[in-house]
C-alpha positions in Angstrom: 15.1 9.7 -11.6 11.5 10.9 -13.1 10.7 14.0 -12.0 7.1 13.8 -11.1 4.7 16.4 -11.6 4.3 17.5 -7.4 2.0 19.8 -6.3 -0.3 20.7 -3.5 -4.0 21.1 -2.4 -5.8 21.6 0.9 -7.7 18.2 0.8 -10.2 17.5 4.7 -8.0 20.4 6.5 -4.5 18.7 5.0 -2.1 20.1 3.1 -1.6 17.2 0.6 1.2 16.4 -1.8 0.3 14.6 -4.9 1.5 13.9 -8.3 -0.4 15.0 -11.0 -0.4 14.1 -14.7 -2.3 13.9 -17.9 -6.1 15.2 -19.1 -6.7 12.5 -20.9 -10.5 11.1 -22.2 -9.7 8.4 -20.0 -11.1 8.3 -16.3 -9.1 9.6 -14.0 -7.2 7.0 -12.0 -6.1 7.6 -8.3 -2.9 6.1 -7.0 -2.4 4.3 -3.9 1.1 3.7 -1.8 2.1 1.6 0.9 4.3 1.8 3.5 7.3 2.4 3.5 6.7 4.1 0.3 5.3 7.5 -1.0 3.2 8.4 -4.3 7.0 8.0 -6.1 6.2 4.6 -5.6 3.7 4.8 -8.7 6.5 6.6 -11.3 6.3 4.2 -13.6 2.5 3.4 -13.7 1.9 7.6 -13.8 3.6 7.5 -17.1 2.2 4.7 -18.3 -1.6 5.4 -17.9 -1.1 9.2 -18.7 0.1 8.3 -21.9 -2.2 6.1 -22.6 -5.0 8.9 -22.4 -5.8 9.1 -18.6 -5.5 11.5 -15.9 -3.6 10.2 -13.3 -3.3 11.5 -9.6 -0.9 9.9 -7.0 -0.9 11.2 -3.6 1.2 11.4 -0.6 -0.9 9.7 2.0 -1.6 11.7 5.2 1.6 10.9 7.0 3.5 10.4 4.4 6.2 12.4 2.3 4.9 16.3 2.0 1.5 15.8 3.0 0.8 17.2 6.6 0.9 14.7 9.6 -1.3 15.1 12.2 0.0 14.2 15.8 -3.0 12.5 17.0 -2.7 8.4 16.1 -6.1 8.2 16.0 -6.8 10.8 12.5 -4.7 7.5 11.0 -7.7 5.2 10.9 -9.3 3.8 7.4 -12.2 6.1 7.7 -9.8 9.5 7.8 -8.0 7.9 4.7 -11.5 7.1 2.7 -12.7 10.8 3.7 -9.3 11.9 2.3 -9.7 10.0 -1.3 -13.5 11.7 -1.4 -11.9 15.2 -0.4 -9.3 14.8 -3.4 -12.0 14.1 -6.0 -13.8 17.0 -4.6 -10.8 19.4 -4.3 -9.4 18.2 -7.9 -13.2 18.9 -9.0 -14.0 15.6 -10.3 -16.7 13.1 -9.7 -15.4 9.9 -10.1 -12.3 7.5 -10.3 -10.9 4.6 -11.0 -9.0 3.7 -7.5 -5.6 1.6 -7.4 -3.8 0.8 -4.4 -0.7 -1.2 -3.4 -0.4 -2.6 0.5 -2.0 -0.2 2.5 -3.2 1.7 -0.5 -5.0 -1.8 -1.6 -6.4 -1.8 1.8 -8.0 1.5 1.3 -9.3 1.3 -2.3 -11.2 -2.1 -1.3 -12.8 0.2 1.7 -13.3 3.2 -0.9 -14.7 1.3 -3.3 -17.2 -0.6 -0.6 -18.3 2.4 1.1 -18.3 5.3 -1.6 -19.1 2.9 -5.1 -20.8 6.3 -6.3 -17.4 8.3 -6.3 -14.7 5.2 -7.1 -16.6 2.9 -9.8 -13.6 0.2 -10.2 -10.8 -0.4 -8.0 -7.7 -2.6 -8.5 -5.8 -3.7 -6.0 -2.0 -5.2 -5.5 -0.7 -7.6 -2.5 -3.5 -7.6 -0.5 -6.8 -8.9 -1.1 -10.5 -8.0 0.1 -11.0 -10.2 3.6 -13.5 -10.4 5.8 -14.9 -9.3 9.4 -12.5 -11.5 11.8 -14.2 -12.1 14.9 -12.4 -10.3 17.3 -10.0 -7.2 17.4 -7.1 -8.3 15.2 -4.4 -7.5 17.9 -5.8 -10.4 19.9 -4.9 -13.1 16.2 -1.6 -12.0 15.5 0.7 -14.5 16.9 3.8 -13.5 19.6 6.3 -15.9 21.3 9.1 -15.3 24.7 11.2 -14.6 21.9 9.0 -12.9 18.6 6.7 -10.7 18.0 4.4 -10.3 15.0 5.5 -7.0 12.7 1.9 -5.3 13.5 2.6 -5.9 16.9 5.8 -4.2 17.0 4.5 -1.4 15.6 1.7 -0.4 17.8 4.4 0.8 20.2 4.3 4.9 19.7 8.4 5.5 19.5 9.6 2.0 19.1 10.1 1.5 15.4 10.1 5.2 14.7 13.7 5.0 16.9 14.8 2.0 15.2 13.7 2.8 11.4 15.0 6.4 11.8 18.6 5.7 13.4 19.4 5.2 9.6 16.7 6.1 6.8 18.8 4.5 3.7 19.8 1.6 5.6 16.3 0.9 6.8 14.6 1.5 3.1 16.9 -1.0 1.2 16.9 -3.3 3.7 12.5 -3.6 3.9 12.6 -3.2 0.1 14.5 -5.6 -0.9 14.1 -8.2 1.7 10.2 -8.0 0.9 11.0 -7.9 -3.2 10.9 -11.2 -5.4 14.8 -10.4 -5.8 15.6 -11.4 -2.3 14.3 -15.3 -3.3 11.2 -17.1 -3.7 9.0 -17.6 -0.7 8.7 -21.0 0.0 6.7 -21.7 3.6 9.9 -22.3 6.0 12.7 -21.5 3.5 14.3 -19.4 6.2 14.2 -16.6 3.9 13.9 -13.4 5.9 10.6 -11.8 5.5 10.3 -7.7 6.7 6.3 -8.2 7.5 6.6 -11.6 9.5 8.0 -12.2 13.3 10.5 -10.0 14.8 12.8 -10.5 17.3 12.4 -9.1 20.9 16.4 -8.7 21.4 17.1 -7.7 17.7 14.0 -5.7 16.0 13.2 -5.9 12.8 15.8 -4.6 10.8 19.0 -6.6 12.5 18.2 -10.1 10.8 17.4 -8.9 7.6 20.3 -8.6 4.3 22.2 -5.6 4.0 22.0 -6.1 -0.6 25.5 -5.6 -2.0 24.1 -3.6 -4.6 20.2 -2.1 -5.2 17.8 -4.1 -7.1 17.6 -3.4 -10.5 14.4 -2.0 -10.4 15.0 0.2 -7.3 18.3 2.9 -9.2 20.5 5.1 -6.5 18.3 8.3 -7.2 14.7 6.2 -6.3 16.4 5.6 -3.1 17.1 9.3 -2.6 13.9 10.6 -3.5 12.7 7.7 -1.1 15.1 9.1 1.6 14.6 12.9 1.2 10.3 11.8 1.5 11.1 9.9 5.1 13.7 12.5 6.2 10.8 15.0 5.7 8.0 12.7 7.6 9.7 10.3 9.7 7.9 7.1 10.2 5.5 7.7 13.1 2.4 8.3 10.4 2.9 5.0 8.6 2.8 3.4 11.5 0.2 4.8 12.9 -1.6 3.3 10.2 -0.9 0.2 12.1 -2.2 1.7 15.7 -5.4 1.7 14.2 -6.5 -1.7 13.0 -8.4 -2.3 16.2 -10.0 0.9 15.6 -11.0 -0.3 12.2 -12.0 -3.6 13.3 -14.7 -1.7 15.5 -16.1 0.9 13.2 -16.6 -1.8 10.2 -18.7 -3.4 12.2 -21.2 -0.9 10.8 -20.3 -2.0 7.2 -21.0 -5.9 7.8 -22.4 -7.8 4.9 -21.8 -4.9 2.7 -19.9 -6.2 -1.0 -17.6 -4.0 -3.5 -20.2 -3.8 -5.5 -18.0 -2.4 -8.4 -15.8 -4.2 -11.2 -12.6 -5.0 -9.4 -8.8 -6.5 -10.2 -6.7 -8.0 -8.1 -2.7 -8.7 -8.9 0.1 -9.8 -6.4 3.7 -10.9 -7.2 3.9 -14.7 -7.7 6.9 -14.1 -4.8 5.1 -12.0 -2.4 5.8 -12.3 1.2 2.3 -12.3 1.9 1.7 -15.0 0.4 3.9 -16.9 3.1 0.7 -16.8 5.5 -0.9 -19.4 6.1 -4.5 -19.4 4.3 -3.4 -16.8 2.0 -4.1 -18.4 -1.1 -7.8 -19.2 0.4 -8.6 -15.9 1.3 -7.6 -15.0 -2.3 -10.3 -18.0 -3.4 -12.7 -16.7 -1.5 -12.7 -13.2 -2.7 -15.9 -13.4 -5.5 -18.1 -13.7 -2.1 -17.3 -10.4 -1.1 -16.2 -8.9 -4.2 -18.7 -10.1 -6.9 -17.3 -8.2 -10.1 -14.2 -9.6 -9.4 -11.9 -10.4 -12.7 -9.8 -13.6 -12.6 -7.1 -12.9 -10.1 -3.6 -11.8 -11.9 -0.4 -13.3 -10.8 2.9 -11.0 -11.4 5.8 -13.5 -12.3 9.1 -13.2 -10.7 7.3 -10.2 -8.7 7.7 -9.4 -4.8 5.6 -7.2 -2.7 6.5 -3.8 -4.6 5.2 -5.2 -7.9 4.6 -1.4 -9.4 8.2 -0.7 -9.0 9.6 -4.6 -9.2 7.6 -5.5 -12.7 6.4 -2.2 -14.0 5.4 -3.3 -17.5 3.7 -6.4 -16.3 1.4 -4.2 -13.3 0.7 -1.1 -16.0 -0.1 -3.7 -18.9 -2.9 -5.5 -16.1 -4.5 -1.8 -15.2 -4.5 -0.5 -18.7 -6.7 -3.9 -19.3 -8.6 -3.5 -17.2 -9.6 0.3 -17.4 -10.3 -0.7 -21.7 -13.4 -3.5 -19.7 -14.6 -0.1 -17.6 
């Protein structure tokens, strides 16, 4: 298991957690997670682009791993998580930075990169792409049956998935990573294969109909998993998902935003097998991207990759950020 380089710094009133490694002549690149992960989730790429003359900075989102957790849902909207990435830069005295995000992280380096294009001058982003303004709140698209619920609508329930994710922390981690990886299949539209970010039962949850792996991917070894572990035992879940209480809240305050373009060069990779790629106009939205990001490079497609490509296909996701920071 890598040992990464922890340490802590008061960032907007937080105590934050982040890994911290090389003082390269590169620029300094900034590290994004998802959920359920924490900054581990980058051990590979930290490596990687410290070696290859960069400073690199991962951080334990607010919620997440040792970085404080406020108890109030709403500090868990994108605007606290932009403010935080500014705050870093500030408290790690630098100007600027190259911001890279996977899942949630990809959500907030588009939004860093569109509001603050002075502090984050190129962003790349994994899984999820830029989109636009829907027309209404985004609570009122997502679909739900008698029977199913979708996954963001499960989770805006304070307690609900916290009690079912928490009942058993190593069960619930191998089951979401690996059921939303490019081992679990490929995602063909109505395969049946189980998908962790899709509809969830009513009766079961989320976690009942998805594999229980015989043995861990290859890419995810039985110390990751405890690191993994140790990070949720220490947080819970309730600030991850509180992520997911706020996209209303989102919805309403980008409304001040509207029109505004990442203005900045930009990359954007997801795994040829990624789950989100299962929903419907995916591949358009991708398509449709140069209209709101018009620096855009040619979108990057990971082969053989799932959802976690910076853990599932290491060399393939460093090799496309290290290319892209020589263009910068």
């Amino acid at each position: 298991m890598p040992q990464l380089p922890y340490r802590f710094l008061d960032v907007n009133g937080l105590r934050m957690r982040i890994a911290d490694q090389g003082q390269g002549q590169g620029p300094l690149v900034l590290l994004c997670h998802g959920f359920p992960e924490t900054a581990y989730s980058w051990r590979h790429q930290i490596a990687a682009l410290a070696a290859a003359n960069h400073r690199v900075v991962a951080p334990d989102l607010r919620g997440f791993g040792g970085t404080d957790r406020p108890a109030d849902s709403a500090q868990y909207s994108i605007m606290h998580l932009v403010a935080d990435m500014v705050g870093l830069l500030d408290a790690l005295g630098e100007e600027r930075a190259v911001i890279v995000g996977n899942d949630w992280g990809a959500t907030l380096a588009w939004q860093a990169a569109l509001l603050r294009p002075d502090r984050f001058h190129a962003v790349a982003a994994i899984g999820v792409p830029m989109m636009g303004q829907p027309p209404v709140p985004p609570t009122r698209i997502f679909p739900q049956t008698d029977d199913a619920i979708f996954y963001t609508l499960y989770f805006q329930q304070p307690g609900v998935a916290e009690a079912e994710f928490e009942r058993d922390i190593g069960l619930t981690l191998r089951k979401i990573l690996y059921a939303a990886s490019g081992d679990a299949g490929p995602r063909l539209e109505g395969d049946g294969t189980p998908n962790p970010f899709a509809m969830v039962s009513r009766e079961q949850g989320l976690l009942a109909p998805l594999p229980t792996p015989d043995a861990l991917p290859s890419w995810l070894s039985v110390a990751d998993l405890d690191a993994y572990v140790g990070d949720f035992q220490a947080s819970g879940f309730r600030g991850g998902l509180n992520l997911y209480r706020n996209l209303d809240r989102n919805w309403e305050m980008q409304h001040a935003f509207s029109g505004l373009k990442v203005a900045v060069p930009a990359l954007f990779l997801i795994g040829e097998r990624d789950v989100g790629l299962q929903i419907p106009g995916m591949r358009d939205i991708i398509a449709a991207m140069p209209s709101l990001v018009p620096l855009l490079r040619q979108p990057i497609y990971l082969q053989g990759s799932g959802h976690w490509a910076p853990q599932e296909r290491p060399d393939l996701a460093s090799e496309a950020l290290l290319s892209f920071l020589k263009t910068l």
